[in-house]
N, C-alpha and C positions, 0 to 999 in steps of 0.2 A: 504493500500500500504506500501511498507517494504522497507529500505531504503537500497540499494545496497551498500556493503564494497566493499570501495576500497582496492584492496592489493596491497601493497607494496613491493619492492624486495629489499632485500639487498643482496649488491654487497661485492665482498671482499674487497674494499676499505674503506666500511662502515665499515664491521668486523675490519678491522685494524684500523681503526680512534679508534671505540671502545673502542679495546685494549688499545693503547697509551691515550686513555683519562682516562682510569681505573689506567694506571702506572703511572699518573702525581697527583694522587691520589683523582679522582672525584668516589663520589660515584656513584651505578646503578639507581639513581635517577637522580643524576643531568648530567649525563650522557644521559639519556633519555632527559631532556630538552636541552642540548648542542647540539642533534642533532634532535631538535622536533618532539619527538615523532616518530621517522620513525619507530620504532617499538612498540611495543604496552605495551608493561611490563617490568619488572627489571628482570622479571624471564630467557626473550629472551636475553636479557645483557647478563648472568650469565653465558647461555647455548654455547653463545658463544663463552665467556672467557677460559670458558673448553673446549671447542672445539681449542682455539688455545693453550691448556695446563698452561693457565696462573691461578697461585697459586689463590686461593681465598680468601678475607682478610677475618680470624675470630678473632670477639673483635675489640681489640689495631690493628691499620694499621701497614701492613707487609711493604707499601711503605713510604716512606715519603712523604708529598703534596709538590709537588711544589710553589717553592716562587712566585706566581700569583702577587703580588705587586711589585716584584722584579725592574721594570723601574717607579715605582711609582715617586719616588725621586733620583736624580744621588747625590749618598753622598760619594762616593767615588772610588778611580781612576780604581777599576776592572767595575766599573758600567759606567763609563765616557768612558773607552777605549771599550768595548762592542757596546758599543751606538754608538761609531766613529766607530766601524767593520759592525756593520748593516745597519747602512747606506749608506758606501759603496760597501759592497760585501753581504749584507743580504738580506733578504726576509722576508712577511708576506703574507698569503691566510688569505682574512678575511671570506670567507663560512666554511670555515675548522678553523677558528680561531688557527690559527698555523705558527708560528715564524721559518724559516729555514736559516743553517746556512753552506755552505760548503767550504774549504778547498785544495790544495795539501796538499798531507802527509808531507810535511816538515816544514806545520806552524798548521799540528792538533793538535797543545796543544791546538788552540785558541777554538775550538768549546770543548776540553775536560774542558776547562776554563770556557765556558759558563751554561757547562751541570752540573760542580759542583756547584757554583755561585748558580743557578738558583735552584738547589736539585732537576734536572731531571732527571728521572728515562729512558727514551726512551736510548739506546743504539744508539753510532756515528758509521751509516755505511760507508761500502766502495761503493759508484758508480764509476765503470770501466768508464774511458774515453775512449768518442768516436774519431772519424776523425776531425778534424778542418783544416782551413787553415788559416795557419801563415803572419806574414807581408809581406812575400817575394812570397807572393802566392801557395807557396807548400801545400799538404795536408799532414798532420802531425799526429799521435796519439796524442792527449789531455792528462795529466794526471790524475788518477783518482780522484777523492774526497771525503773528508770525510766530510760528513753531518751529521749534527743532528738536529733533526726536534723537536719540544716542542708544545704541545699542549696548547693554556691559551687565553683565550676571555680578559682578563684584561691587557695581557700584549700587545695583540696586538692593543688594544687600547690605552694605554701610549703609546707605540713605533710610533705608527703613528701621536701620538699627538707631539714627539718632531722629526718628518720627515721621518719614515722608512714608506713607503706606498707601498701599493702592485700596483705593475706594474710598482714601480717607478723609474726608468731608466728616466733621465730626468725630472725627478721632484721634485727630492730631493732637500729637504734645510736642511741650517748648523743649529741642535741642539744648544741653547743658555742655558747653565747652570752655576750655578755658578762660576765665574771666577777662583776660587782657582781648579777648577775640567777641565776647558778647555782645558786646555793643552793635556790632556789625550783623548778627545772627538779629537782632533788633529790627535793624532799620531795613534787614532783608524783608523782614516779617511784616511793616511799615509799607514797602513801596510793594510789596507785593500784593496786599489785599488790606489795604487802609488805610486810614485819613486824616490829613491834619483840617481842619475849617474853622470857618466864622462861627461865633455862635448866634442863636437866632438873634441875642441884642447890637449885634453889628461892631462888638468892638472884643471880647474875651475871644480866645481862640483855644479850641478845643483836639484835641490827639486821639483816635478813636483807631482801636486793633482787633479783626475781625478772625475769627475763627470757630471751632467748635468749642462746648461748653468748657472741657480738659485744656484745652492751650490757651483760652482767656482767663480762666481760674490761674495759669501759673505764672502767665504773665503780670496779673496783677501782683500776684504775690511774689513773686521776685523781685518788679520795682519798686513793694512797700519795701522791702529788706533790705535792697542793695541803694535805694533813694530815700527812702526816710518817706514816701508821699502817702499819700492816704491810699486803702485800699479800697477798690470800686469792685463792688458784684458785677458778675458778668449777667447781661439784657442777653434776650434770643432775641432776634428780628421776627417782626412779624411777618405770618406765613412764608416764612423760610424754614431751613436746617441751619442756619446761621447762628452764632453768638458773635456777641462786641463787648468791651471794657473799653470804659471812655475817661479820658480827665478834663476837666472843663476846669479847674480852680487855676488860676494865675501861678501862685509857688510852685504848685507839682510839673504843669506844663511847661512851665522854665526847667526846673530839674531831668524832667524828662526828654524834653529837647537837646540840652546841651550833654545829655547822655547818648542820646541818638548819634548827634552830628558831629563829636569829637573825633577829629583826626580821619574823618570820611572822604576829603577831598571832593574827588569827584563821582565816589562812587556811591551814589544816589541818583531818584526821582529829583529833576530839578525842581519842578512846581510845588512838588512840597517841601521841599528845603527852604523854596523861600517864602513858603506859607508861616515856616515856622522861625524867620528872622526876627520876625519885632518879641521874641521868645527867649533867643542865643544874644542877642544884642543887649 
């Protein structure tokens, strides 16, 4: 009796993983284990590669690997602030072991930040935004985004290890790394999903930090401990999954600020940097 082969289909999703796992510089080998085996040889890799015209490395690598350690250790403030953007507005697929990162066009330095950092090779596209409906109920065009997607089994294991977890809306917790790097883990957390504004009396300015119930409870309570400020219960958003921790008091919002924006240079949202001047000044 003869044992019947299963066959397998690959999809162009599979073809494309492929690809991007080829440009993040895995070889046709390990490539085939990244995605077990759904194919059967290095040669089917290859055929595909050509098939979507992608150069072939001979010798010396045409690509650079990417830094697969790169969240190993947060040692400094573009690794710190990264780690505070993924966690609030990032993403991780762990079957596809793949780290996403998207954008409006008026803050994609921060994924062109990432994709250098990291020495990935995948290109930041553009996805067209669709219809949404805004606070006031309307239905609105979305702006589109620029995403950059990275392929790394290792990184998205550190990422999860210090809170980016896939599906995690609501589950996120505050990254604890070295205190000289926090700050920056902050303000990632900040320009990533939150706000500095006016208050409705047109003159206090208020710092508002959006997440799930777990990462606004520890925010707050880190910057009671580490600023001396008052501690604020964290609000859900109406009809959302949403939480926020806001500070609206003059003393804590100076505290808070000049915690944020110490030694940041340029690595910030500008418009809330300078939302938050007559704060630092």
């Amino acid at each position: 009796m003869t044992r019947k082969r299963i066959q397998r289909i690959i999809t162009q999703e599979d073809e494309s993983r492929i690809v991007n796992l080829y440009k993040s510089g895995l070889s046709g080998r390990e490539i085939l284990e990244e995605i077990n085996w759904k194919v059967k040889t290095t040669k089917t890799i290859y055929d595909i590669l050509r098939k979507w015209e992608v150069p072939i490395k001979r010798g010396p690598s045409s690509y650079n690997p990417i830094r697969h350690n790169y969240f190993s250790c947060i040692d400094s403030r573009e690794k710190a602030y990264l780690l505070g953007f993924l966690v609030s507005d990032g993403w991780v697929h762990i079957p596809r072991n793949q780290i996403g990162l998207g954008v409006a066009k008026k803050d994609k330095w921060v994924p062109s930040l990432l994709k250098r950092e990291c020495n990935a090779a995948p290109k930041i596209i553009i996805r067209p935004g669709g219809k949404k409906i805004n606070p006031q109920g309307k239905l609105v065009q979305a702006q589109d985004l620029h995403q950059l997607i990275m392929s790394s089994k290792k990184m998205v294991e550190d990422l999860m290890d210090l809170g980016v977890y896939e599906n995690k809306t609501g589950r996120e917790i505050l990254p604890i790394v070295e205190s000289y790097w926090q700050s920056h883990v902050f303000r990632g957390l900040l320009d990533g999903d939150g706000s500095i504004y006016k208050h409705s009396n047109g003159q206090d300015t208020c710092i508002r930090f959006i997440g799930g119930p777990h990462l606004t409870a520890q925010i707050s309570l880190y910057l009671k401990m580490k600023l001396k400020v008052s501690y604020q219960f964290p609000n859900k958003k109406r009809e959302t999954t949403l939480w926020y921790v806001e500070w609206s008091n003059k003393e804590d919002c100076k505290k808070i600020a000049k915690f944020l924006y110490h030694n940041s240079d340029n690595l910030r949202i500008k418009r809330k940097y300078e939302k938050a001047q007559s704060l630092i000044s």
